[in-house]
C-alpha positions as CSV (number, residue, x, y, z in Angstrom):
1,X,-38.4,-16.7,-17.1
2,X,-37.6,-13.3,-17.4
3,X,-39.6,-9.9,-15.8
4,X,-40.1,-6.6,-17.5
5,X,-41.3,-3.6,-16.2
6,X,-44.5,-1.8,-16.9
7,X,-45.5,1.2,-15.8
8,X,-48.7,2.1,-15.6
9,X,-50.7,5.2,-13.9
10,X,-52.8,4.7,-10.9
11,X,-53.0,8.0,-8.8
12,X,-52.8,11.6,-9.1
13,X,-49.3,11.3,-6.9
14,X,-47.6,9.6,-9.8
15,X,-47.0,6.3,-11.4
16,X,-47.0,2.8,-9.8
17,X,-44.1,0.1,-10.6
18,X,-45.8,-3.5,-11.6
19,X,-44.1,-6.0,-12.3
20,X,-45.9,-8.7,-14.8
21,X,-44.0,-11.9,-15.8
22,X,-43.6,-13.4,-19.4
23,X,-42.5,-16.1,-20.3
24,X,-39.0,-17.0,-23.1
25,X,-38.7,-12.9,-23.1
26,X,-35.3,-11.5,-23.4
27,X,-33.5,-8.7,-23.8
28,X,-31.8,-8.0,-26.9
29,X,-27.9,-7.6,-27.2
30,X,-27.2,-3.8,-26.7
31,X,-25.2,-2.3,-28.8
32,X,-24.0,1.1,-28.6
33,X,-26.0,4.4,-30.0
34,X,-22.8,5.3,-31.6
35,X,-23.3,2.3,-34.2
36,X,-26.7,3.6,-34.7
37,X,-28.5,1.3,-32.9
38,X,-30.9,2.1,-29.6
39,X,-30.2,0.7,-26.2
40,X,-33.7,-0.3,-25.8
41,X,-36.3,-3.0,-26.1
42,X,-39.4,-2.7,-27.9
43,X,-42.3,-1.1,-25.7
44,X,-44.5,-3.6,-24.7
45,X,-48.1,-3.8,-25.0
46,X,-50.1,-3.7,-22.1
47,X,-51.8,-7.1,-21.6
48,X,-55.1,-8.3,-22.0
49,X,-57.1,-7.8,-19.0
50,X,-60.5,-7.1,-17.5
51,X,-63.1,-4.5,-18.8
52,X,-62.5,-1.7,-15.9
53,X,-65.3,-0.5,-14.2
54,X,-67.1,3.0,-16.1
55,X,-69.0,6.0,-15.9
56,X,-70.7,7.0,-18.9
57,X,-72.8,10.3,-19.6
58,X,-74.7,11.3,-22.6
59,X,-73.1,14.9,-23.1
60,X,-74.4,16.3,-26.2
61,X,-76.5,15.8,-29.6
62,X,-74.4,14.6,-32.8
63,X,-75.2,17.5,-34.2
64,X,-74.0,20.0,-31.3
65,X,-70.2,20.2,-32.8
66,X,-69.0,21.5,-36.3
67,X,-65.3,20.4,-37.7
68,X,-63.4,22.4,-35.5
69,X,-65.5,22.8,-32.6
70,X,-64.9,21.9,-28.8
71,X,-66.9,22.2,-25.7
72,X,-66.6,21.5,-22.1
73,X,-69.1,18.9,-20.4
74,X,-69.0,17.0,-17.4
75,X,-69.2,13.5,-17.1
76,X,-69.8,12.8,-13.1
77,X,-68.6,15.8,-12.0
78,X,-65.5,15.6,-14.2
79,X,-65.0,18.1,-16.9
80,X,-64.1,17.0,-20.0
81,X,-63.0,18.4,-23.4
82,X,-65.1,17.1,-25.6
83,X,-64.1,18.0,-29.6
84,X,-64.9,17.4,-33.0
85,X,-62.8,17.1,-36.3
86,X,-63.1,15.4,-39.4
87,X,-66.5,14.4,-38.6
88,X,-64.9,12.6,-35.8
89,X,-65.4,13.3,-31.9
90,X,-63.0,12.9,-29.2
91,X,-62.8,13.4,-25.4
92,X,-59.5,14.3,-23.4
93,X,-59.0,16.2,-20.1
94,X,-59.9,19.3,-20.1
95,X,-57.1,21.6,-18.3
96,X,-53.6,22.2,-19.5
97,X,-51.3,20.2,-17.6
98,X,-49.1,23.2,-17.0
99,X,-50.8,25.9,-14.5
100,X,-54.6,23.6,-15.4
101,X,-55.8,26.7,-17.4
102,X,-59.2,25.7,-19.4
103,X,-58.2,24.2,-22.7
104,X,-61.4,25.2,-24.1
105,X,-61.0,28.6,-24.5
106,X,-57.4,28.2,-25.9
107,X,-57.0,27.6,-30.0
108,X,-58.3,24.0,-31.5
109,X,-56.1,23.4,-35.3
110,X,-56.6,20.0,-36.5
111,X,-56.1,17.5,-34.4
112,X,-54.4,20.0,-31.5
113,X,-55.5,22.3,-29.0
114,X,-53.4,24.8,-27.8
115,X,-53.5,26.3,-24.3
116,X,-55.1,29.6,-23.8
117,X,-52.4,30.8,-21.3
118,X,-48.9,29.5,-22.2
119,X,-49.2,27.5,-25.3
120,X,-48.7,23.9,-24.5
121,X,-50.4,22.1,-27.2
122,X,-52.1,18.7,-26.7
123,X,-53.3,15.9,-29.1
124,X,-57.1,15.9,-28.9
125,X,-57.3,12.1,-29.8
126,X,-54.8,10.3,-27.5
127,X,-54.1,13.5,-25.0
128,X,-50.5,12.9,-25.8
129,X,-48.8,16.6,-25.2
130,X,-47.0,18.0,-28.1
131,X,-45.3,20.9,-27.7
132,X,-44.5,23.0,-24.0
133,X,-44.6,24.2,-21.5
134,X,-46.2,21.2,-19.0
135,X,-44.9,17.8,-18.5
136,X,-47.7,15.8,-18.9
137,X,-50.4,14.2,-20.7
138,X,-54.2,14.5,-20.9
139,X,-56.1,11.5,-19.8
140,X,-58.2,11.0,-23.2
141,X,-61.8,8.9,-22.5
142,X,-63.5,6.3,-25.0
143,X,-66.3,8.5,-27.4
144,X,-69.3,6.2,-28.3
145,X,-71.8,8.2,-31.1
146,X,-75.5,6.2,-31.1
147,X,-78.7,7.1,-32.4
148,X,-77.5,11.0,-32.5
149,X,-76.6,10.9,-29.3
150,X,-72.5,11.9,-27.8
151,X,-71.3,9.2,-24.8
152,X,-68.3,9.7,-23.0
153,X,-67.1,6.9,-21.0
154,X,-64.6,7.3,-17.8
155,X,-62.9,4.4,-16.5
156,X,-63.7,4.8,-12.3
157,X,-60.3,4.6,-11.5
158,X,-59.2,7.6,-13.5
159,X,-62.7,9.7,-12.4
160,X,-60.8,12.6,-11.0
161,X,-57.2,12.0,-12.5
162,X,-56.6,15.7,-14.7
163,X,-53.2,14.3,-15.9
164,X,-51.4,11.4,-17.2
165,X,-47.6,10.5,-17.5
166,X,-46.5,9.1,-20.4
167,X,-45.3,5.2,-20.2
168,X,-41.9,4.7,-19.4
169,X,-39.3,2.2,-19.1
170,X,-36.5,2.5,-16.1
171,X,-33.2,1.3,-16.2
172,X,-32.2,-2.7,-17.0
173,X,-29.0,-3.9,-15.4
174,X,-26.4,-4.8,-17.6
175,X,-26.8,-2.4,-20.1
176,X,-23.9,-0.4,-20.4
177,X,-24.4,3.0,-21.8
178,X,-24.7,6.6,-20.2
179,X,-26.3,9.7,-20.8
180,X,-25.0,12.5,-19.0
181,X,-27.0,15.3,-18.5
182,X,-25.2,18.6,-17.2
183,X,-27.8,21.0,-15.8
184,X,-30.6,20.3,-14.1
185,X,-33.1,22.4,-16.0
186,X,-36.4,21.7,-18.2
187,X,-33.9,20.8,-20.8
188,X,-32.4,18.1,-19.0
189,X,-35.5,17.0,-17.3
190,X,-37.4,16.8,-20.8
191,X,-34.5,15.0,-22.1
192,X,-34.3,12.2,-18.9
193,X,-38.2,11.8,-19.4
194,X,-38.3,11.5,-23.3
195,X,-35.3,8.9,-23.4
196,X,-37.5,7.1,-21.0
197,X,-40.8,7.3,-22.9
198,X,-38.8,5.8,-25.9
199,X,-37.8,2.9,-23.9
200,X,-34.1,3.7,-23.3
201,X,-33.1,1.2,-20.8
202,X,-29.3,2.7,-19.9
203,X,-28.1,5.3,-17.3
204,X,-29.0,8.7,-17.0
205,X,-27.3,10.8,-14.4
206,X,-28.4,14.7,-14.5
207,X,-26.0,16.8,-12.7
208,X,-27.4,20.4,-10.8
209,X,-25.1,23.3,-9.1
210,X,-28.6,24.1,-7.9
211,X,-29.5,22.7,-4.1
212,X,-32.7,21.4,-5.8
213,X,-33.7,19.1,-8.2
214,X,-35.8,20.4,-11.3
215,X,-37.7,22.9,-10.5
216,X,-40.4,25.7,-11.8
217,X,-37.8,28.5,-12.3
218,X,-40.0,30.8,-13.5
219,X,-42.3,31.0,-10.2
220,X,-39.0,32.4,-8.8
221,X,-39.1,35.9,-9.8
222,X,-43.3,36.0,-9.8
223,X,-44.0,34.7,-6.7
224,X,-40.7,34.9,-4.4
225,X,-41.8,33.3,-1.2
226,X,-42.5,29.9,-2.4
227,X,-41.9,26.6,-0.3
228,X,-39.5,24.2,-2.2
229,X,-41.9,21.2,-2.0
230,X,-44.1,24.0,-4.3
231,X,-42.2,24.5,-7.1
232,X,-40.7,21.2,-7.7
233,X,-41.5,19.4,-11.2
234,X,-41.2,16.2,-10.4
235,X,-40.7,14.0,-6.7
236,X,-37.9,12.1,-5.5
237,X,-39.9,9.0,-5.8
238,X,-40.4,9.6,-9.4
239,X,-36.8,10.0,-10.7
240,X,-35.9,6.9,-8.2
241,X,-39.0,4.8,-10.2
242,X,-37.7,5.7,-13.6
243,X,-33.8,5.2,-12.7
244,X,-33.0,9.3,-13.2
245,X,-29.9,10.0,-10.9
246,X,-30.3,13.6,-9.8
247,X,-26.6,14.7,-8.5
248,X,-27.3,18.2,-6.8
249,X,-24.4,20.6,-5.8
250,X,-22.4,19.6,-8.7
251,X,-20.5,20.8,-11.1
252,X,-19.6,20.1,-14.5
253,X,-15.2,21.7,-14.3
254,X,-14.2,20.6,-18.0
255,X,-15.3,18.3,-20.6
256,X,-12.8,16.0,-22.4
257,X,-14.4,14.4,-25.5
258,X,-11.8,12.3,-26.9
259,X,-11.8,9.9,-23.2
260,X,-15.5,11.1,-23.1
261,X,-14.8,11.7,-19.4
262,X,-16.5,14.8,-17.6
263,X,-14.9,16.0,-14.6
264,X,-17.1,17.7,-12.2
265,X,-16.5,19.9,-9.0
266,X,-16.0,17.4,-6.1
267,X,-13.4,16.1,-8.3
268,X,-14.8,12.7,-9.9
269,X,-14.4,11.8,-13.5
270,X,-17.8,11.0,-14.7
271,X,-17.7,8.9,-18.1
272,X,-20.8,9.5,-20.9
273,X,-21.7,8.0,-24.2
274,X,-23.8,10.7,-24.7
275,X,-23.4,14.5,-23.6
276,X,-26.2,17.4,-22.9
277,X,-25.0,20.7,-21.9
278,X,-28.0,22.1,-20.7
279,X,-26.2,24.7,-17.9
280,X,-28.5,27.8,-18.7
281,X,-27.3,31.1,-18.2
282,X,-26.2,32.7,-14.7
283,X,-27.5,36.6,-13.7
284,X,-25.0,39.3,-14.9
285,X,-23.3,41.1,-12.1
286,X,-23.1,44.3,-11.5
287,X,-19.7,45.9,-12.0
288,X,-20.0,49.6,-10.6
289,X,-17.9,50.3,-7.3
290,X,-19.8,48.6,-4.0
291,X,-21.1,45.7,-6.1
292,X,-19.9,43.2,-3.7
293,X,-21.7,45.4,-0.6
294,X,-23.8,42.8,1.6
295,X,-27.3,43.4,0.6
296,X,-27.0,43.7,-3.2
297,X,-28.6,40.5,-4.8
298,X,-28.4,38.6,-8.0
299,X,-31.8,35.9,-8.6
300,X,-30.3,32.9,-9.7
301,X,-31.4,30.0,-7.3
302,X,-34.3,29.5,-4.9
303,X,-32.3,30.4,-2.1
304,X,-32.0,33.7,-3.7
305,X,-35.7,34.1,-4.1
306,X,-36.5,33.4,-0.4
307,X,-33.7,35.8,0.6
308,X,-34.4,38.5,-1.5
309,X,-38.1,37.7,0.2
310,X,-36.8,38.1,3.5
311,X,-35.0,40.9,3.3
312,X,-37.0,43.5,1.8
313,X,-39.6,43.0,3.8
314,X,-40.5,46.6,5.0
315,X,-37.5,47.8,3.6
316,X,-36.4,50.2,0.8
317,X,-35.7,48.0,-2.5
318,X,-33.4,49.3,-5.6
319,X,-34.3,46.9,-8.7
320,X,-31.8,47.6,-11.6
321,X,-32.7,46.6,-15.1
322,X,-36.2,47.1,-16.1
323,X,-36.8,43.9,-18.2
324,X,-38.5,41.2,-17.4
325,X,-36.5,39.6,-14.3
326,X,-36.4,43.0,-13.2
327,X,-40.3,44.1,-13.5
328,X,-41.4,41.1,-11.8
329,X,-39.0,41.3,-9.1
330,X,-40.3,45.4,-8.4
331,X,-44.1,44.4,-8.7
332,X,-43.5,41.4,-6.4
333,X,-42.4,43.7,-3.9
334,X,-44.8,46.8,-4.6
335,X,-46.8,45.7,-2.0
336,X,-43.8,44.5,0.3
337,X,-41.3,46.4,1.1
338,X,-41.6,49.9,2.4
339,X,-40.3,51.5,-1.2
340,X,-39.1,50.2,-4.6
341,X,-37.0,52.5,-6.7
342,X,-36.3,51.2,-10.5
343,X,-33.4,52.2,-12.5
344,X,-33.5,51.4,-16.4
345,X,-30.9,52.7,-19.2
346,X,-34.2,53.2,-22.2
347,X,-36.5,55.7,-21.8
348,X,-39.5,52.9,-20.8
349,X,-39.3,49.0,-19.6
350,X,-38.8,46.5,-22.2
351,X,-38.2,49.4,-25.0
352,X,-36.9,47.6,-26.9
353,X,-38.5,43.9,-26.8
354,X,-41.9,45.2,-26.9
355,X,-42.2,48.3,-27.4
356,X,-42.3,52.1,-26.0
357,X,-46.3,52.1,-25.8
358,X,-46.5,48.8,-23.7
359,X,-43.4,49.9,-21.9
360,X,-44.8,52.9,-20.7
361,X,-48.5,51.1,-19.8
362,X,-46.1,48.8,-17.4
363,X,-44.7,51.7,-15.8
364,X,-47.7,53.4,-15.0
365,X,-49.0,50.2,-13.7
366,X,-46.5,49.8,-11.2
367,X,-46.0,53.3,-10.3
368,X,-49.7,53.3,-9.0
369,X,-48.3,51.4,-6.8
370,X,-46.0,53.2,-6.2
371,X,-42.9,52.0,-7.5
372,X,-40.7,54.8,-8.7
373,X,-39.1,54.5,-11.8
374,X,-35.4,56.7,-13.1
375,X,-35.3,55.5,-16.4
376,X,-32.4,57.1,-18.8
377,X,-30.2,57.1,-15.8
378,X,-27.6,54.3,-15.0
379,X,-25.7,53.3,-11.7
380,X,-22.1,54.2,-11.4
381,X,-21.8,53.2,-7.6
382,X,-23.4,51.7,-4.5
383,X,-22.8,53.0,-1.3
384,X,-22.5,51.4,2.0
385,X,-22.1,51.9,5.6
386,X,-20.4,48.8,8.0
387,X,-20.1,46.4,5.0
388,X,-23.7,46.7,4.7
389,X,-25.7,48.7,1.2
390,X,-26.9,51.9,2.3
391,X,-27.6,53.9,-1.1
392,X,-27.2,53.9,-4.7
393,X,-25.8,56.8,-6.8
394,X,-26.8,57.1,-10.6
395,X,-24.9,58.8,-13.2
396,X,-28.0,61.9,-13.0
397,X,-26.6,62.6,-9.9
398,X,-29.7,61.3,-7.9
399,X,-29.1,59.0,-4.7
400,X,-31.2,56.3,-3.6
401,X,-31.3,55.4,-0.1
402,X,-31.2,51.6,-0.1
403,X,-31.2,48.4,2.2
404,X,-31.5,45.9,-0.8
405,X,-30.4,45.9,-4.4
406,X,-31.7,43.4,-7.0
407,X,-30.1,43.3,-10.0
408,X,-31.7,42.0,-13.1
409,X,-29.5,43.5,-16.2
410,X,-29.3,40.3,-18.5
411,X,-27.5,36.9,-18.6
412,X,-24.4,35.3,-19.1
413,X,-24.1,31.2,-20.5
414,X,-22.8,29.1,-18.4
415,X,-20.6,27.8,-20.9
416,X,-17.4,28.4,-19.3
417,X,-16.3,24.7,-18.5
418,X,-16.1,23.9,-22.5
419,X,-12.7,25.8,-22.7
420,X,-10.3,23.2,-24.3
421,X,-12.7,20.9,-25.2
422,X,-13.4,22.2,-28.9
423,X,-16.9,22.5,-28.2
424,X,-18.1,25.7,-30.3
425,X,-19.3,28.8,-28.6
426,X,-20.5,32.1,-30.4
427,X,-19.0,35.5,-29.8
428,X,-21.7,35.9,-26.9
429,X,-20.1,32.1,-25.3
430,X,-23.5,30.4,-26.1
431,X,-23.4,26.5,-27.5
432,X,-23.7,26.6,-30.9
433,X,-25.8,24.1,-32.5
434,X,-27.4,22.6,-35.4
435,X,-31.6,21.8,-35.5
436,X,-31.0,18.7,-34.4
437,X,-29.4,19.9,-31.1
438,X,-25.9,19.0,-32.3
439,X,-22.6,20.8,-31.7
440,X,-19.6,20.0,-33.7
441,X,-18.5,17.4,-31.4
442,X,-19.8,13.9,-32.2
443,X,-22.4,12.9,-29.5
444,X,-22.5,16.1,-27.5
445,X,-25.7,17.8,-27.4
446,X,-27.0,21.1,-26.3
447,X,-30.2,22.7,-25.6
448,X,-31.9,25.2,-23.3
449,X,-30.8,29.0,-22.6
450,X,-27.1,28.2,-23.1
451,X,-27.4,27.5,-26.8
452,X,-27.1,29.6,-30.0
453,X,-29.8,27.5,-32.2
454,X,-31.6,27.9,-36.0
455,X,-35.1,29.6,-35.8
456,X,-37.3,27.9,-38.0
457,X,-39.8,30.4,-37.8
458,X,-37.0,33.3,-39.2
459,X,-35.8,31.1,-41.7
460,X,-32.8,29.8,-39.7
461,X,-31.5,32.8,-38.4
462,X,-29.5,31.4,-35.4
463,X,-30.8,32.8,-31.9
464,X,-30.0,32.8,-28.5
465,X,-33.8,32.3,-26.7
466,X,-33.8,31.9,-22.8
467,X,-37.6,30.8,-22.8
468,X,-39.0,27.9,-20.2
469,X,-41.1,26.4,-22.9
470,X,-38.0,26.3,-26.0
471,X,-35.6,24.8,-23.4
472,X,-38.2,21.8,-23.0
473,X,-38.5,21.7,-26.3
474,X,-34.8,21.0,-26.8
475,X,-34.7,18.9,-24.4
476,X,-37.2,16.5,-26.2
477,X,-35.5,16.9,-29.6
478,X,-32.0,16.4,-27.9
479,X,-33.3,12.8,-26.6
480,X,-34.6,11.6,-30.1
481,X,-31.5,12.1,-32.1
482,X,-30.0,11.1,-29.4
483,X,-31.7,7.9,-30.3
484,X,-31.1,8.1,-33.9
485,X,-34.8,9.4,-34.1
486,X,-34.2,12.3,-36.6
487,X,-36.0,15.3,-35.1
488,X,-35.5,18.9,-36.1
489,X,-36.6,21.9,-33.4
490,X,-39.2,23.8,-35.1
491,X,-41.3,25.1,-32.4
492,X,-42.2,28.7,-32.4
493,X,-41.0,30.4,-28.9
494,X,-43.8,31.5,-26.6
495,X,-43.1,33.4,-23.5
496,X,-45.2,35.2,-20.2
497,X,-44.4,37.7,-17.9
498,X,-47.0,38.8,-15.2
499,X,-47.1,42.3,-13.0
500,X,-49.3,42.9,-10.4
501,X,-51.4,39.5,-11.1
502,X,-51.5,40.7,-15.2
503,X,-49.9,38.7,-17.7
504,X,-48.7,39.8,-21.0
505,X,-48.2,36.7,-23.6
506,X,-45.8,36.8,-26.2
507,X,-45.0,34.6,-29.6
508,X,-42.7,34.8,-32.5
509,X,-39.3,36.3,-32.6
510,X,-39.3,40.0,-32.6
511,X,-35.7,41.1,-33.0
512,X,-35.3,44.0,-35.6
513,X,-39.1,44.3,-36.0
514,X,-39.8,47.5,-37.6
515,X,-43.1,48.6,-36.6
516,X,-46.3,47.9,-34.2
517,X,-49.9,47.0,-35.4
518,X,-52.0,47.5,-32.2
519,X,-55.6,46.3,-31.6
520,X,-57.4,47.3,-29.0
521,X,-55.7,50.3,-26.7
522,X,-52.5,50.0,-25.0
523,X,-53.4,52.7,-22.7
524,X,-56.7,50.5,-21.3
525,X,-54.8,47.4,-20.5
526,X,-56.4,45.2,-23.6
527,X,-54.5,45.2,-26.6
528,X,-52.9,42.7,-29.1
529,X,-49.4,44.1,-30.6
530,X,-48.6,42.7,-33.7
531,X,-44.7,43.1,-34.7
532,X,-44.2,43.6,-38.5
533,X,-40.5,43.2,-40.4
534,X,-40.5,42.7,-43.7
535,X,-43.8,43.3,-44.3
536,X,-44.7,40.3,-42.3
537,X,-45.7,39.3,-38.8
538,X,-42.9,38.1,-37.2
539,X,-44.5,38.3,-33.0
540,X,-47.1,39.0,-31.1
541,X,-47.8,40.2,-27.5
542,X,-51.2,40.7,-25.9
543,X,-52.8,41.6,-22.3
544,X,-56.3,40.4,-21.8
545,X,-56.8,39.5,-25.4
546,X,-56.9,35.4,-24.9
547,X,-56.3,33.7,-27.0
548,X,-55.3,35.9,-30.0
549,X,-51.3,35.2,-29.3
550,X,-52.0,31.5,-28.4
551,X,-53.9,31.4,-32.6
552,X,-51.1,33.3,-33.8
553,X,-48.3,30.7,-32.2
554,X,-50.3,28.1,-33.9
555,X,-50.4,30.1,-37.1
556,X,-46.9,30.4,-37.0
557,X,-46.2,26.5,-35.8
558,X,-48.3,25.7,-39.3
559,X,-46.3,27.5,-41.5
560,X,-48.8,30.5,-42.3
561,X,-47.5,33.9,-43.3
562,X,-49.6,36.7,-41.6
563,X,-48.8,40.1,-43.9
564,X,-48.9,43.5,-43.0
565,X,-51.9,43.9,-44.2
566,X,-54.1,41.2,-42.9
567,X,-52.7,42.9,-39.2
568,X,-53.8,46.3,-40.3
569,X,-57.1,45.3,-41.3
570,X,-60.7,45.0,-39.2
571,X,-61.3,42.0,-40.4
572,X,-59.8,40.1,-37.5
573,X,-61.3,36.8,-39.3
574,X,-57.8,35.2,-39.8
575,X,-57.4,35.2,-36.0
576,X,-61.2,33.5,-35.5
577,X,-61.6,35.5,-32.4
């Protein structure tokens, strides 16, 4: 007799190991993914069992729900996502597994919903999630239609579960392949959990400079104060049930494909079948004089978020760069520290990415309260006093007094440790490869913020994105071919940033965009920007105009050209606002 694993779901904390016997089963021969064979066994059915225990509620008339329609009941106290297409009803969870916004008011196309708030998209008919950001699944609930009448049926169990992981498989002794995963990112995480959901049964060993393992990056410039056991995407006990080694304060030093051998910064020699470099990118330093002054900050890590916390508390804060990393950090600490001062080289924040008008809306935001913004100006020094920041000196001549300086002026891939290994790098040192997550190098994969990659939505322009939800996307995509599951990247990037408790959603690619198409009014805080190049609409931002960027990522995902003119226009049908 033999034993295989099956995982199945029982609480909200995670999934339980059981163990279930069968008799004369066996493993295949493995053979390695090279040859083009999988090391896995076939997923297994889950076995026959008793009828679980259910709830059932009568939650609307037949006749309640066009094609295309969803609504939000409740079946004993649960709330439920209850939908209708092709004549067809089905019932799944009804919050995003991301930040559990309400899926109902995000966009339903075919057989998907897409989440109001950051654009994770679900399967409405098994729950299954299908495009980031978010982890896991909807629980999806058995649909009975009788006499005219809508039933949805909750097993007990599950009554308050508002998630579900996928099934996975763990690792099987004695099979001898490895996949190592260099970063510990949502790249590398996405990749550990799809190679599991596809029933690879080898080693996978993720390696992290960071003192943490995968965590919710974002959070760290938004919300700076955070305890670690907050942020965390997934436990300890989860990677331990699902055989994931997590290596933390490591480093990848130089790859050598030829003895497939990684060496790493304690000095070990780490073999791999399979490669992801998923490293990310690492803050740009500054380089004026007084750079290296104790108090001047770069946000890379959750350390640095906790001390940048603690340290301007009640004291005077210098942010420089005013993009995105740079915004949040200032309006985190509007309210903070005793004075924020921001220094930008354009005229407005984000000038350039989306635009002067919403630029200049954001500034005015946080300068009521009171944040005070020297835009055109640029540092050339940093004084300080004992070893210790005491001001900042921009090239206008003005001087900031200063206990703290954050800077947030762009990124650099961590790519460094490919030097000698013929890995390819573009001129700006990110990973370059193909739609299938390939470099040129014969199983070495790459994904995430450190790659150079073909947009499918700009006709395969190759792009350098560092967005949360495209790095998970990667991941996933990476972990199919790796499995000789042909998969191209085609999502369509979709992106947040939030001041002062406001966020500002974002689709599409914008670079070289040509003109704005505003709805609504910038200057009242509700608008949709629609960026036109080519005559077409090629990105979208919006504040308070949910879900108008969440139908337009779907738009885009499905392959529909929105011109010029259908933007310009009143009739906002296209959109069905």
């Amino acid at each position: 007799m033999n034993a295989f694993l099956r995982l199945k779901n029982s609480t909200r904390r995670g999934p339980v190991l059981q163990i279930k016997r069968i008799h004369n089963f066996y493993l295949p021969r493995v053979r390695s993914l090279s040859s083009g064979k999988t090391v896995m066994n076939q997923c297994q059915e889950p076995g026959q069992g008793e009828e679980p225990e259910e709830v059932t509620g009568l939650v609307c008339q037949e006749a309640d729900l066009q094609d295309g329609q969803m609504k939000e009941v409740t079946v004993e106290d649960q709330k439920v996502l209850l939908v209708r297409t092709q004549g067809q009803y089905s019932a799944v969870g009804s919050q995003c597994t991301h930040y559990n916004a309400p899926l109902v008011k995000g966009a339903l196309v075919g057989d998907r919903v897409r989440c109001p708030f950051h654009g994770a998209c679900f399967n409405v008919r098994t729950g299954d999630i299908e495009e980031y950001p978010g982890l896991d699944c909807l629980p999806s609930y058995k649909v009975k239609v009788e006499d005219g009448k809508v039933y949805v049926s909750i097993n007990k169990k599950s009554l308050k579960l508002t998630r579900r992981v996928k099934e996975m498989s763990s690792m099987v002794p004695g099979v001898n392949h490895t996949v190592l995963l260099i970063g510990g990112g949502p790249a590398s995480l996405v990749c550990a959990e799809t190679l599991r959901q596809n029933c690879y049964q080898g080693r996978i060993v993720m390696v992290t400079k960071d003192t943490l393992p995968p965590f919710d990056k974002p959070k760290l410039s938004k919300a700076m104060n955070l305890d670690s056991s907050n942020i965390l995407l997934r436990s300890s006990d989860f990677f331990q049930q699902y055989g994931i080694e997590v290596w933390t304060q490591k480093e990848a030093v130089s790859v050598n494909p030829p003895d497939k051998t990684v060496k790493l910064s304690d000095g070990t020699l780490q073999h791999y079948d399979q490669l992801l470099i998923s490293t990310g990118c690492r803050a740009r330093p500054l380089s004026c004089p007084g750079w290296d002054l104790k108090g001047v900050k770069l946000l890379q890590s959750y350390e640095d978020a906790k001390e940048i916390h603690r340290s301007s508390l009640g004291q005077r804060a210098v942010v420089i760069g005013a993009s995105f990393i740079g915004m949040e950090v200032a309006s985190y600490l509007s309210d903070k520290a005793a004075s924020v001062a921001m220094v930008g080289t354009a005229g407005r924040p984000y000038e350039q990415s989306l635009g002067p008008e919403i630029g200049k809306m954001t500034m005015q935001m946080l300068e009521e309260q009171n944040v005070k913004f020297h835009m055109n100006d640029r540092v050339t020094e940093i004084r300080g006093e004992n070893g210790k920041v005491k001001e900042v000196v921009l090239k206008s001549g003005t001087v900031l007094e200063a206990d703290v300086v954050i800077a947030g002026i762009g990124v650099i891939p961590n790519s460094d440790f490919l030097a000698g290994s013929q890995v390819e790098v573009d001129s700006r040192k990110a990973v370059i490869v193909d739609k299938f997550m390939r470099t040129n190098i014969p199983d070495v994969f790459g994904a995430g913020d450190v790659t150079s990659f073909p947009l499918t939505i700009r006709g395969d322009q190759r792009v350098n994105i560092g967005h949360w939800q495209m790095s998970q996307a990667h991941g996933r995509v990476a972990a199919l071919n790796m499995l000789k599951k042909p998969t191209k990247i085609e999502s369509v990037p979709f992106f947040w940033t939030v001041l002062l408790g406001k966020s500002i959603r974002y689709t599409g690619y914008g670079e070289g965009y040509t003109e704005i198409v505003f709805k609504g009014k910038v200057e009242e805080r509700k608008f949709l920007a629609l960026y036109i190049k080519d005559e077409v609409v090629v990105a979208a931002a919006s504040l308070m105009f949910d879900p108008a960027v969440t139908r337009l990522a779907e738009a885009m995902a499905t392959g529909q050209r929105i011109t010029k003119a259908q933007a310009q226009s009143d009739d906002l049908s296209w959109l069905q606002m």
